[in-house]
PDB file of N, CA, C and O in Angstrom:
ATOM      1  N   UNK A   1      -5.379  -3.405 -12.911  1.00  0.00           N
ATOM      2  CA  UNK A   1      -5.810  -3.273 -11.552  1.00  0.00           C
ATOM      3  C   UNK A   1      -5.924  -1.791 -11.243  1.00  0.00           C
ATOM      4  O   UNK A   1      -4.980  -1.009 -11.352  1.00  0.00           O
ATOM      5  N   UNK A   2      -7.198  -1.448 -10.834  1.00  0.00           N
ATOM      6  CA  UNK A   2      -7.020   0.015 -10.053  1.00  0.00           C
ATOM      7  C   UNK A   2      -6.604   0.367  -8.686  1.00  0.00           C
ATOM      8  O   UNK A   2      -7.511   0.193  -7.872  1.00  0.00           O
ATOM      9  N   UNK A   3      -5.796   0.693  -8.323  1.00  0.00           N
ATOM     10  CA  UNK A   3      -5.348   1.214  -7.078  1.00  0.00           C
ATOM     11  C   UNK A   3      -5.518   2.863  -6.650  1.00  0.00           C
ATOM     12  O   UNK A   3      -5.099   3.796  -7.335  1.00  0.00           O
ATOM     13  N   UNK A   4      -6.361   3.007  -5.121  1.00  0.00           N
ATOM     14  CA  UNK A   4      -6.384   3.857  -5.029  1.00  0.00           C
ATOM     15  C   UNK A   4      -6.129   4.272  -3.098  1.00  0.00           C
ATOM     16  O   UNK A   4      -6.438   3.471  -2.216  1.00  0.00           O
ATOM     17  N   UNK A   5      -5.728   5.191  -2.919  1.00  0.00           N
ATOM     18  CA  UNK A   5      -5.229   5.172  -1.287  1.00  0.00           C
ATOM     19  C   UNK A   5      -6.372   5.730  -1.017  1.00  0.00           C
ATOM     20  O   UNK A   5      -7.137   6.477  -1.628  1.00  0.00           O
ATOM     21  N   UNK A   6      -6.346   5.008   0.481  1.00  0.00           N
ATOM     22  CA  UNK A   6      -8.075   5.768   1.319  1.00  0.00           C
ATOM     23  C   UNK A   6      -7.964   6.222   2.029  1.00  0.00           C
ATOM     24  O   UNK A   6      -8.842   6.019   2.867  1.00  0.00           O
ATOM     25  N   UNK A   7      -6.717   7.371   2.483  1.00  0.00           N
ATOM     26  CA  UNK A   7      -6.836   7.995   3.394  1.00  0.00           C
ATOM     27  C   UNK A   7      -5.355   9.032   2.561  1.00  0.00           C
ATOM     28  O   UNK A   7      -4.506   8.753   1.715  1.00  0.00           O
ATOM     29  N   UNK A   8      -5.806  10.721   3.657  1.00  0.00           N
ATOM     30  CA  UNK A   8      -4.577  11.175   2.829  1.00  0.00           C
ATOM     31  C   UNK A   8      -2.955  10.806   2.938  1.00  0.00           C
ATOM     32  O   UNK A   8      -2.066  10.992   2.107  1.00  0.00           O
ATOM     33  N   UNK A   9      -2.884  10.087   4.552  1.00  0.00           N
ATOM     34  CA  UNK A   9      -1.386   9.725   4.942  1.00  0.00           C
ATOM     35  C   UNK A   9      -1.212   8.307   3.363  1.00  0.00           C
ATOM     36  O   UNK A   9      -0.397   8.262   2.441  1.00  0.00           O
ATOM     37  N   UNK A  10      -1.770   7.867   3.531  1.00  0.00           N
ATOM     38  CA  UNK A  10      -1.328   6.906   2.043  1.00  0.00           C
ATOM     39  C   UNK A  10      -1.389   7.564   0.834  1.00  0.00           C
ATOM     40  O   UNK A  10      -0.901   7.079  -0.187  1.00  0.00           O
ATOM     41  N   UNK A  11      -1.979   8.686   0.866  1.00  0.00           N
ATOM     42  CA  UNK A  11      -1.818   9.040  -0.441  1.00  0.00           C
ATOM     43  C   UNK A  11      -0.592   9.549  -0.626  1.00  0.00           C
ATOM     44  O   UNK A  11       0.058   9.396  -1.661  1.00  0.00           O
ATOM     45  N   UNK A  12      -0.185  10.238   0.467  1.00  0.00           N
ATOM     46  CA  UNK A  12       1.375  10.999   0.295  1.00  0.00           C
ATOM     47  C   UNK A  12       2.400   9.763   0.174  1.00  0.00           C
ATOM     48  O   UNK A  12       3.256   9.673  -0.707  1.00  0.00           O
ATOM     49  N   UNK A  13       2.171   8.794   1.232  1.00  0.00           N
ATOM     50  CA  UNK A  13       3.187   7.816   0.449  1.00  0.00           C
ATOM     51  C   UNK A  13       2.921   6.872  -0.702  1.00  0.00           C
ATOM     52  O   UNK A  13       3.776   6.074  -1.084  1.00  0.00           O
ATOM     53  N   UNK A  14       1.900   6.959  -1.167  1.00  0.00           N
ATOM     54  CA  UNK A  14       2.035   6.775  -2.817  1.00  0.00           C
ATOM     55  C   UNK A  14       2.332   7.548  -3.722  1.00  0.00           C
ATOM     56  O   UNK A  14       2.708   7.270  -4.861  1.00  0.00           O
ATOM     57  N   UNK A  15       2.126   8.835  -3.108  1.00  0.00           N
ATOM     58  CA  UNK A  15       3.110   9.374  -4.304  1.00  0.00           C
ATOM     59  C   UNK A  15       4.609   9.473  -4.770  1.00  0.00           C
ATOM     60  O   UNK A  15       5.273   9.706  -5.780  1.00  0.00           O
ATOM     61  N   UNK A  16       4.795   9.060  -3.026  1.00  0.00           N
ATOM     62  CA  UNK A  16       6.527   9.593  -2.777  1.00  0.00           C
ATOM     63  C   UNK A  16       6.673   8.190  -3.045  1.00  0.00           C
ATOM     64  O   UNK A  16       6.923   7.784  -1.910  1.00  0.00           O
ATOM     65  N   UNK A  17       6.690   6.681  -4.152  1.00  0.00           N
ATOM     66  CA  UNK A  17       7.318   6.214  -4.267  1.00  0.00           C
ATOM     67  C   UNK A  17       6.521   4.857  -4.323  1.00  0.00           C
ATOM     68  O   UNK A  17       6.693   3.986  -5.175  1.00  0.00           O
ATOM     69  N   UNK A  18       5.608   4.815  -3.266  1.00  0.00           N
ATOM     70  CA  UNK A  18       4.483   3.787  -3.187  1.00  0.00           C
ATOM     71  C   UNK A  18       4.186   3.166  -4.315  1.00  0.00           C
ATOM     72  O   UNK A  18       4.373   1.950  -4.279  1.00  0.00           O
ATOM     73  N   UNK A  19       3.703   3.695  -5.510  1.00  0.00           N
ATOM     74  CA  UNK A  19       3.469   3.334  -6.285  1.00  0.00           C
ATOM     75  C   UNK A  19       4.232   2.421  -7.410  1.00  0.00           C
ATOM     76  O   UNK A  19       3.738   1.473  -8.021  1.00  0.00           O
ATOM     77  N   UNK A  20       5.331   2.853  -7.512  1.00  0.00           N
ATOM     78  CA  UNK A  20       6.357   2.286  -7.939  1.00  0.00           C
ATOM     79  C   UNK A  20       6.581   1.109  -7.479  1.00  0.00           C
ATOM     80  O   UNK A  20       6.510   0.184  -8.288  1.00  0.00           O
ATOM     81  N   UNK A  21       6.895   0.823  -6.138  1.00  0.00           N
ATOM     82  CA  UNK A  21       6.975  -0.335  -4.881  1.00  0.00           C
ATOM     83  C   UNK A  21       5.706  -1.649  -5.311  1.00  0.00           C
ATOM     84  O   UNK A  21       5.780  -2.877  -5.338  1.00  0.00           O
ATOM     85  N   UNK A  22       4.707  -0.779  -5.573  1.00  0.00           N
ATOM     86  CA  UNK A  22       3.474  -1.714  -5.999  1.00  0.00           C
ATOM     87  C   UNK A  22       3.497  -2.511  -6.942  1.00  0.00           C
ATOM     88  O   UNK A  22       3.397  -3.736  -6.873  1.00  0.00           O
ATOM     89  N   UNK A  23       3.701  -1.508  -8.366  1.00  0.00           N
ATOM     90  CA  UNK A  23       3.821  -1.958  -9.629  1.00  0.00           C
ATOM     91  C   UNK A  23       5.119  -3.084  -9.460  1.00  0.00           C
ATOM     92  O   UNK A  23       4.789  -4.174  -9.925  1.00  0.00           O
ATOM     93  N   UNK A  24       6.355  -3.070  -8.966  1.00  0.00           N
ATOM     94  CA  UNK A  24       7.582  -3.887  -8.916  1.00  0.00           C
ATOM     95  C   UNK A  24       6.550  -5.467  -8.216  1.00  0.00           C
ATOM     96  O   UNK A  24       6.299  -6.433  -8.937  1.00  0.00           O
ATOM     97  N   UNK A  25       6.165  -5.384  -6.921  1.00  0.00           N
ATOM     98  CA  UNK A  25       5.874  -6.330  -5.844  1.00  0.00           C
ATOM     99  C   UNK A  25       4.756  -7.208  -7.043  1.00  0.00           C
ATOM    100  O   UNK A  25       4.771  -8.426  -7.220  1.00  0.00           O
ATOM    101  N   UNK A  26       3.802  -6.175  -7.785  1.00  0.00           N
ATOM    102  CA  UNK A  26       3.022  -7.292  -8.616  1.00  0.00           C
ATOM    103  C   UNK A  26       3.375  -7.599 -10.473  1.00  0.00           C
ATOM    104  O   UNK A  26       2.564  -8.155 -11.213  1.00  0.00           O
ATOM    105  N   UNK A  27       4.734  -7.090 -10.916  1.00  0.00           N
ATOM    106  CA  UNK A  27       5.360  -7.747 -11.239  1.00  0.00           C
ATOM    107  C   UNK A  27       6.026  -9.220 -11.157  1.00  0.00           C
ATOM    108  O   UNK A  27       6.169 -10.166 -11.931  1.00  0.00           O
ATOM    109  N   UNK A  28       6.384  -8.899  -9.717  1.00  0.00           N
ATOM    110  CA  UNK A  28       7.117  -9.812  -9.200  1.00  0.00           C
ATOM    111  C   UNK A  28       6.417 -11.169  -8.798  1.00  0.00           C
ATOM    112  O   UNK A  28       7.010 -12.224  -8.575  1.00  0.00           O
ATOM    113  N   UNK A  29       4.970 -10.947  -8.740  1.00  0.00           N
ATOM    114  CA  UNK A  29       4.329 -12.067  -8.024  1.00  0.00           C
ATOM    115  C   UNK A  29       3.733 -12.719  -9.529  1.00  0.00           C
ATOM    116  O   UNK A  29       3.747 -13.902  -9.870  1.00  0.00           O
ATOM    117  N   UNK A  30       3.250 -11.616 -10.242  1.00  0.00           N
ATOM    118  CA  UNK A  30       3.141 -12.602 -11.819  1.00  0.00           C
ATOM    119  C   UNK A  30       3.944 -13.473 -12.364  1.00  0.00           C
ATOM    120  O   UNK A  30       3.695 -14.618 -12.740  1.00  0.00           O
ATOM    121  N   UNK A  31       5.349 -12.623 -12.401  1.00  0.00           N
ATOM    122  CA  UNK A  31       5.946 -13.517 -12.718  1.00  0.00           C
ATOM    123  C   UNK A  31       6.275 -15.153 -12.290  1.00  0.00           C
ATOM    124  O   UNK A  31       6.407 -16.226 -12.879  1.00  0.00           O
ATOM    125  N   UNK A  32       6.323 -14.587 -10.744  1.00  0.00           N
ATOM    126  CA  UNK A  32       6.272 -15.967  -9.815  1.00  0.00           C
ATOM    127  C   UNK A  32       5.104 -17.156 -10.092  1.00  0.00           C
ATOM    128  O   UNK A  32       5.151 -18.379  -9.956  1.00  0.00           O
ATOM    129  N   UNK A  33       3.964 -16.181 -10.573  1.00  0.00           N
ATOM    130  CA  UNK A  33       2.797 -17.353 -10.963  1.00  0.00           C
ATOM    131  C   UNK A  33       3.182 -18.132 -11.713  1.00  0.00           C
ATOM    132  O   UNK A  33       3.222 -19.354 -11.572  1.00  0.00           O
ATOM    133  N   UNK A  34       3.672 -17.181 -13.037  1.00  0.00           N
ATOM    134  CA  UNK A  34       4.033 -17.764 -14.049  1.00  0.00           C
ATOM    135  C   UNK A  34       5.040 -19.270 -14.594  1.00  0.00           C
ATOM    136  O   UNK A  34       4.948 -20.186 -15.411  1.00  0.00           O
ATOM    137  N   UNK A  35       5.921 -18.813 -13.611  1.00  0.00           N
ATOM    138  CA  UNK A  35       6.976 -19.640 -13.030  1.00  0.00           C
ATOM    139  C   UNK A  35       6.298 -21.100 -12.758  1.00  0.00           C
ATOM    140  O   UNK A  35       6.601 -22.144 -13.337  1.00  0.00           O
ATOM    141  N   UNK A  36       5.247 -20.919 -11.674  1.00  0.00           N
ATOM    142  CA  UNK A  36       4.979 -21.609 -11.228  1.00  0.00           C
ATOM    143  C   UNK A  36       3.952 -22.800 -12.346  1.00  0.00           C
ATOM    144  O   UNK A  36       3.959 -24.022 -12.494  1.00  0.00           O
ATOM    145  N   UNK A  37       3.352 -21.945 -12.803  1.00  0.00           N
ATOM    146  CA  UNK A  37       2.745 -22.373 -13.891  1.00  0.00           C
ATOM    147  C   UNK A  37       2.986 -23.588 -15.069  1.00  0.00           C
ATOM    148  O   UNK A  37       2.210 -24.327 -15.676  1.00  0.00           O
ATOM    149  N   UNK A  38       4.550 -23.396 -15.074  1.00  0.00           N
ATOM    150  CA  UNK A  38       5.331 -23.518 -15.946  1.00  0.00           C
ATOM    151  C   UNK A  38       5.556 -23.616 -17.011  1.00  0.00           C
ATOM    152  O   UNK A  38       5.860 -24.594 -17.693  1.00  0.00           O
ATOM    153  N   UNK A  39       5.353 -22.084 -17.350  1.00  0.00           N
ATOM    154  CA  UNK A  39       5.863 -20.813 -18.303  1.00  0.00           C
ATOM    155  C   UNK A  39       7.498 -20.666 -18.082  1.00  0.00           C
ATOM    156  O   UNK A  39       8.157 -20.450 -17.065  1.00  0.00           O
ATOM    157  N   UNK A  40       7.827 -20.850 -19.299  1.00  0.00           N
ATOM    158  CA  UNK A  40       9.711 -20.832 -19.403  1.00  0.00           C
ATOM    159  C   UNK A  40       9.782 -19.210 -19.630  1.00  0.00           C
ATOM    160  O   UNK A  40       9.185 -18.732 -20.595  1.00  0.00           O
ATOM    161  N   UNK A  41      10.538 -18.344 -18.710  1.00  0.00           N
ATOM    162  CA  UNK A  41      10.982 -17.117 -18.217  1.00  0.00           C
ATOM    163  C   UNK A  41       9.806 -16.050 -18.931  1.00  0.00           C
ATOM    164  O   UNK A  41       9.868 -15.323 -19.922  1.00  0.00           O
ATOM    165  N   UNK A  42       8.606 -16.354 -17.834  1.00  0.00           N
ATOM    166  CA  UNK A  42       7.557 -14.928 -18.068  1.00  0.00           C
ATOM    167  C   UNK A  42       7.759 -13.773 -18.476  1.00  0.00           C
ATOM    168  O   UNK A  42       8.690 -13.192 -17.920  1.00  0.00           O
ATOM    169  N   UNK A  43       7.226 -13.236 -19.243  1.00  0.00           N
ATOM    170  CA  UNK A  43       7.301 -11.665 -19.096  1.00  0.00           C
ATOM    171  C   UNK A  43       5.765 -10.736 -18.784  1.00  0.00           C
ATOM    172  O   UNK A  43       4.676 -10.615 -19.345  1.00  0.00           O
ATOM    173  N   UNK A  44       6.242 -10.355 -17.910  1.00  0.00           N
ATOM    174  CA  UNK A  44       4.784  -9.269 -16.938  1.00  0.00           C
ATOM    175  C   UNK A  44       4.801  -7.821 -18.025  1.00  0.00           C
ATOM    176  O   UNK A  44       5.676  -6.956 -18.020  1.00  0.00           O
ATOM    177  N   UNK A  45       3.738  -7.858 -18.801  1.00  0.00           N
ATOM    178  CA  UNK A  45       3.992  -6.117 -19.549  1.00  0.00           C
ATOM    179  C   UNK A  45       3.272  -5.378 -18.762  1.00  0.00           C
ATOM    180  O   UNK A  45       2.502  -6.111 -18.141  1.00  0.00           O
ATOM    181  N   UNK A  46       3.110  -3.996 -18.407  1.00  0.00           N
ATOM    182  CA  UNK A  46       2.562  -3.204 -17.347  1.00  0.00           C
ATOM    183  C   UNK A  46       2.113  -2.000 -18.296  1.00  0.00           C
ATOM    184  O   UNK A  46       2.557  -1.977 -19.443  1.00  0.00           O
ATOM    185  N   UNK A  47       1.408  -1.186 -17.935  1.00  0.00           N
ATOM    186  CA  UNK A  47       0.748   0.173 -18.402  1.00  0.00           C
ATOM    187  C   UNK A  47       0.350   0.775 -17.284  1.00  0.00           C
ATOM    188  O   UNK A  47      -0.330   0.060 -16.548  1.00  0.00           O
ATOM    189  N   UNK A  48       0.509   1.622 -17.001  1.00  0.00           N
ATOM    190  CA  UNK A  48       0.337   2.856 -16.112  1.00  0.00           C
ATOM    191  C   UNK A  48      -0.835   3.904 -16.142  1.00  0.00           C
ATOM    192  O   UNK A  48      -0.513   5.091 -16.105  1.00  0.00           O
ATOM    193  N   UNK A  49      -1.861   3.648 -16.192  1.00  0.00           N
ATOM    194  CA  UNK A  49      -2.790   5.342 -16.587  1.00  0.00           C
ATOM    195  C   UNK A  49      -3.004   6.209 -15.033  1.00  0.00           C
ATOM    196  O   UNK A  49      -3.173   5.613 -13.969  1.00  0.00           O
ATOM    197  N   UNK A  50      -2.978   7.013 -15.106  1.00  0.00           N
ATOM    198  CA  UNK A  50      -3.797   7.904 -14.403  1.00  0.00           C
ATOM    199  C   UNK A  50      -4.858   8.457 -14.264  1.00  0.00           C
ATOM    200  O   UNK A  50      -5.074   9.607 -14.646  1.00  0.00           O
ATOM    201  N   UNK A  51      -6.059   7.387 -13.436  1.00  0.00           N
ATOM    202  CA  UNK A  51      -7.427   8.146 -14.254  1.00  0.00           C
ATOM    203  C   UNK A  51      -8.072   8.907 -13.557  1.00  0.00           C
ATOM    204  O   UNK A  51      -9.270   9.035 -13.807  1.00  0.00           O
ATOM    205  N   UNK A  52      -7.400   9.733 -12.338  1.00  0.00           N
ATOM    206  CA  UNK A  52      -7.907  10.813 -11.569  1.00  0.00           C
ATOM    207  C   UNK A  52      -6.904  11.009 -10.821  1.00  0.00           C
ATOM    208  O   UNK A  52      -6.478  10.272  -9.931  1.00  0.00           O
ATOM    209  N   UNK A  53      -6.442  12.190 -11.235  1.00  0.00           N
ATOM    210  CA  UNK A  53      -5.287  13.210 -10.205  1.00  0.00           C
ATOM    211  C   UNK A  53      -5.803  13.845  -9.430  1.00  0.00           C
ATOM    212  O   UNK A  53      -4.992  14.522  -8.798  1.00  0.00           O
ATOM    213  N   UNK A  54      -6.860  13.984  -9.124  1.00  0.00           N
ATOM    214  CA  UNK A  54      -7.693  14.664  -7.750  1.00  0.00           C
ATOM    215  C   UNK A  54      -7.249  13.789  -6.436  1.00  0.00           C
ATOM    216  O   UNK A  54      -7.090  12.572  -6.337  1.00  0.00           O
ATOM    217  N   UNK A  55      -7.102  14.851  -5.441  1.00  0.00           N
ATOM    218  CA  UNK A  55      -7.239  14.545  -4.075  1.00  0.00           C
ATOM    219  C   UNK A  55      -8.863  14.434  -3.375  1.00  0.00           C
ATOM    220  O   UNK A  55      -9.887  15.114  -3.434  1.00  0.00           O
ATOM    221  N   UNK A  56      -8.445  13.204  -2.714  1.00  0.00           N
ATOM    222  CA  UNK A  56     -10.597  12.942  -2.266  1.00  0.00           C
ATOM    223  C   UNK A  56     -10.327  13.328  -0.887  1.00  0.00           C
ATOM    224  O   UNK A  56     -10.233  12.515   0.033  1.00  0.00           O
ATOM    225  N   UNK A  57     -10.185  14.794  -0.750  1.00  0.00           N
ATOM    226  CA  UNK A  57     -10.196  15.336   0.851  1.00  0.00           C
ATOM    227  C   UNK A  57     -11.703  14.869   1.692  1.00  0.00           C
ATOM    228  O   UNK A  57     -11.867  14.862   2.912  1.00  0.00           O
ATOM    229  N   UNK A  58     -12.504  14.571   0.844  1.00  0.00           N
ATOM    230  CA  UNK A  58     -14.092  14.164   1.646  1.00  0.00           C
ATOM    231  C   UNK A  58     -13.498  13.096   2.116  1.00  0.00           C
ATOM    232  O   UNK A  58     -13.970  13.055   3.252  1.00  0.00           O
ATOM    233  N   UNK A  59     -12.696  12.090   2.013  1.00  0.00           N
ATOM    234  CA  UNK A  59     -12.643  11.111   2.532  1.00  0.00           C
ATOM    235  C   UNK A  59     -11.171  10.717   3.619  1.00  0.00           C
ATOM    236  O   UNK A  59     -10.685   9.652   4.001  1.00  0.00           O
ATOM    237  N   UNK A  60     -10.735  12.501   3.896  1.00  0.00           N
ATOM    238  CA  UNK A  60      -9.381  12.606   4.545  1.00  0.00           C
ATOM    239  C   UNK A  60     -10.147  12.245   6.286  1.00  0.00           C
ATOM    240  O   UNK A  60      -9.303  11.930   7.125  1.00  0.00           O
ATOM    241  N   UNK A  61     -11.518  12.285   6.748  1.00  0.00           N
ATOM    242  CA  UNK A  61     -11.600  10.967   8.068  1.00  0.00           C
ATOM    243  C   UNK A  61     -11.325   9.908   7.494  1.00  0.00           C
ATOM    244  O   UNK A  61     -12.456   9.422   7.443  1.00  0.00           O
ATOM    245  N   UNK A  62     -10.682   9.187   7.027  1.00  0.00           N
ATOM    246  CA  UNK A  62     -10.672   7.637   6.712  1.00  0.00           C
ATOM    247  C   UNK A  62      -8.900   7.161   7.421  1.00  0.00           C
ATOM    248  O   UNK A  62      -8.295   6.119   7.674  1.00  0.00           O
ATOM    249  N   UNK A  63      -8.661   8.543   7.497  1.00  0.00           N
ATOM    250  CA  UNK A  63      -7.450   8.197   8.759  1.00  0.00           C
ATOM    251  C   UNK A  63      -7.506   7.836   9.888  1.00  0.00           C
ATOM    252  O   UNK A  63      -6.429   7.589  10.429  1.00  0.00           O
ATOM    253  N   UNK A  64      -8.378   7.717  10.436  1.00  0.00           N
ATOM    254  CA  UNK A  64      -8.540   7.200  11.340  1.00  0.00           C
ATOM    255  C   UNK A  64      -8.283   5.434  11.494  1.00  0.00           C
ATOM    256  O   UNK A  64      -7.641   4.729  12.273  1.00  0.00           O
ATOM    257  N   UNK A  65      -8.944   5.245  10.592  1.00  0.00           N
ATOM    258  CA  UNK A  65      -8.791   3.757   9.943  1.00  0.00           C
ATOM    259  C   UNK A  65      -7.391   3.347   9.374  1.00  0.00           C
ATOM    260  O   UNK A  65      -7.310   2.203   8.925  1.00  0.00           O
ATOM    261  N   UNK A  66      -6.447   4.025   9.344  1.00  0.00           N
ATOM    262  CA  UNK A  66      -4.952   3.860   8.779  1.00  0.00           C
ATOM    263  C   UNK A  66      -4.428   3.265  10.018  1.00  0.00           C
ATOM    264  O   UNK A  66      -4.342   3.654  11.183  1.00  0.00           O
ATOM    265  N   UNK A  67      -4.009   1.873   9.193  1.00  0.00           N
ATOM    266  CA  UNK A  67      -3.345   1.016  10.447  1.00  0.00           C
ATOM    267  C   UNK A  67      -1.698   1.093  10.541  1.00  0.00           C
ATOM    268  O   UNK A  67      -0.943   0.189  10.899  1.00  0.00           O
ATOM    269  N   UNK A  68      -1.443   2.087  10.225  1.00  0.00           N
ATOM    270  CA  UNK A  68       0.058   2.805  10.568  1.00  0.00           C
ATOM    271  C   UNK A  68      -0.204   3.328  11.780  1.00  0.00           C
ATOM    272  O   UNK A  68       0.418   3.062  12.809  1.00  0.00           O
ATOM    273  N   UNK A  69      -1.256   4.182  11.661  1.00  0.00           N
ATOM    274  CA  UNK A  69      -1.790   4.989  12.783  1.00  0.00           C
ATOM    275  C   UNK A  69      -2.089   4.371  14.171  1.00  0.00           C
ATOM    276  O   UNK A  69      -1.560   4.761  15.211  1.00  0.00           O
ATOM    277  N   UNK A  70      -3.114   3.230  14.069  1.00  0.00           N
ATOM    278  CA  UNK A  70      -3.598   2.416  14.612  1.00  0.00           C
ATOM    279  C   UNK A  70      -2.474   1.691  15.286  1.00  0.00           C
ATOM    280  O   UNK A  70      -2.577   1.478  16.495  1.00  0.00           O
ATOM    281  N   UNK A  71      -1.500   1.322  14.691  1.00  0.00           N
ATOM    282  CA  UNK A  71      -0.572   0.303  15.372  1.00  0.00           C
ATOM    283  C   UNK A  71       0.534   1.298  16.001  1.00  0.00           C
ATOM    284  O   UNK A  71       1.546   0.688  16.348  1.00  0.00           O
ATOM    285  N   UNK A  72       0.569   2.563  16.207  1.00  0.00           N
ATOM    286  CA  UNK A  72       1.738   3.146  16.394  1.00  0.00           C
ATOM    287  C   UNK A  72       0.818   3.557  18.501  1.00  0.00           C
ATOM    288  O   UNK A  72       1.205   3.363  19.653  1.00  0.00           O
ATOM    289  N   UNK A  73      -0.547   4.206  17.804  1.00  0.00           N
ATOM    290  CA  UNK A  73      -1.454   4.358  19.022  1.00  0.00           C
ATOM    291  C   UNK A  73      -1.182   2.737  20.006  1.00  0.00           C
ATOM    292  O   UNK A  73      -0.784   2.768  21.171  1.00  0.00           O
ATOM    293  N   UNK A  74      -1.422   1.701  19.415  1.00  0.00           N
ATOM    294  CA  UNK A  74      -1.437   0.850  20.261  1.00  0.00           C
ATOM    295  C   UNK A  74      -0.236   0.427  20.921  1.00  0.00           C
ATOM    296  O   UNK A  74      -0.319   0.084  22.100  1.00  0.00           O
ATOM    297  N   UNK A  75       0.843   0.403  20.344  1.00  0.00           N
ATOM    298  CA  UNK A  75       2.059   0.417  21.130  1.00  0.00           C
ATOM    299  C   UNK A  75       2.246   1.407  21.909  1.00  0.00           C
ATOM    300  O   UNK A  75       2.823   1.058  22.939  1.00  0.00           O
ATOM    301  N   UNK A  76       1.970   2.645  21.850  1.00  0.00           N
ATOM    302  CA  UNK A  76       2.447   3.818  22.628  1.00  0.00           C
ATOM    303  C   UNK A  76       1.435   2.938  24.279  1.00  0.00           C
ATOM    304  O   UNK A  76       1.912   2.548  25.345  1.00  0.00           O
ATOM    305  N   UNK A  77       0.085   2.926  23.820  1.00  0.00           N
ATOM    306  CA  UNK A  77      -1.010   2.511  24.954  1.00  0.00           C
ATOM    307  C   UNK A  77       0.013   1.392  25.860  1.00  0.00           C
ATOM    308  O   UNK A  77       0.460   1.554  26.996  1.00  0.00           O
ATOM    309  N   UNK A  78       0.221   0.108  24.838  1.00  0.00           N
ATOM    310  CA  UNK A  78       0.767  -0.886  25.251  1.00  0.00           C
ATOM    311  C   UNK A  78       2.110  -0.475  26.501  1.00  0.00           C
ATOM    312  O   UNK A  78       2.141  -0.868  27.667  1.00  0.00           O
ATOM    313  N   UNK A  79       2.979   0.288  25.904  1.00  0.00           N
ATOM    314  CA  UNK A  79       3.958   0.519  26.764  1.00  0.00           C
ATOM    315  C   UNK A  79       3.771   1.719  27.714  1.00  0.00           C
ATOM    316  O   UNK A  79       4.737   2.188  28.315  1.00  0.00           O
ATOM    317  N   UNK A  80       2.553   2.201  27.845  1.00  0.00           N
ATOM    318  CA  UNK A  80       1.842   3.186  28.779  1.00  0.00           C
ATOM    319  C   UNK A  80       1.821   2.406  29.892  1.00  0.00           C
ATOM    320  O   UNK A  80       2.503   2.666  30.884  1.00  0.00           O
ATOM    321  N   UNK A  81       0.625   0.869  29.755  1.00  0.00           N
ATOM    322  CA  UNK A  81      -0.043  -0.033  30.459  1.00  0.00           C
ATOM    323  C   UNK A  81       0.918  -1.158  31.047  1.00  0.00           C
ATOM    324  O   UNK A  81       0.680  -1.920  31.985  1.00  0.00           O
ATOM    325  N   UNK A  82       2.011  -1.075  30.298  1.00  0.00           N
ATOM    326  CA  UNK A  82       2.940  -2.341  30.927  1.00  0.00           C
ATOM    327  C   UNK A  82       3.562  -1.801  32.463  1.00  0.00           C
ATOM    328  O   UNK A  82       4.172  -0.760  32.708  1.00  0.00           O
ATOM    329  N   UNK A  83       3.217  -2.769  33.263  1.00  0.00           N
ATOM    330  CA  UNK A  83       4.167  -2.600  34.490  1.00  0.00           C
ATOM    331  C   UNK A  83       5.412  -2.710  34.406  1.00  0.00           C
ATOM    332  O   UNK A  83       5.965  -3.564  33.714  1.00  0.00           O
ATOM    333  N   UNK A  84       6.131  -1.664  35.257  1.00  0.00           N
ATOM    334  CA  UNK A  84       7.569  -2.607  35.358  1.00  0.00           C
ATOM    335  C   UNK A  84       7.772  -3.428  36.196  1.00  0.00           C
ATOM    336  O   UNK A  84       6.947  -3.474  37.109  1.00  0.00           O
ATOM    337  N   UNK A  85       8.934  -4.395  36.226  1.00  0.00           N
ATOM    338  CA  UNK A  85       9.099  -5.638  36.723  1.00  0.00           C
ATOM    339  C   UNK A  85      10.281  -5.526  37.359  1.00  0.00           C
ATOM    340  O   UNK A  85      10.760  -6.496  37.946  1.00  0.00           O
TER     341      UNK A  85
END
C-alpha cells in the first residue's frame, strides 16, 4: 500500500510516529481478516520502502482541507453561536 499525507500538518504527524500507528492498525486488521477467514494464527509480513523523502510544499494549501483543522474551526464557531441558557 502507498501512503502518502496531503497536507503539511499530516505530514509532521507522520513522521512523529503516524506511521508506525498505521503500519500496527493494518497489521492488525489483516490479521483480523485472516482470523476471520479461518486461517489458524495469521501472520501479516510487512516491508517498509521509502519512495520519496521530499516534502510536496506545492501542495502545503491542501490544509485547508485538514479535518483536524476543520473540526477544531467548527467547534470554536459552534460555541461562539450557542446561546446561553
Amino acid at each position: 500500500m502507498l501512503m502518502r499525507a496531503n497536507d503539511p500538518l499530516y505530514e509532521i504527524g507522520m513522521t512523529f510516529g503516524g506511521h508506525r500507528k498505521e503500519d500496527l492498525f493494518w497489521v492488525a486488521t489483516l490479521t483480523a481478516l485472516g482470523e476471520r477467514l479461518g486461517i489458524q494464527n495469521p501472520v501479516v509480513e510487512t516491508k517498509t520502502t521509502c519512495v520519496d523523502s521530499k516534502r510536496q510544499w506545492r501542495h502545503a494549501s491542501n490544509i485547508w482541507h485538514n479535518s483536524m483543522i476543520r473540526s477544531v474551526l467548527q467547534t470554536l464557531t459552534f460555541r461562539r453561536n450557542k446561546k446561553p441558557t
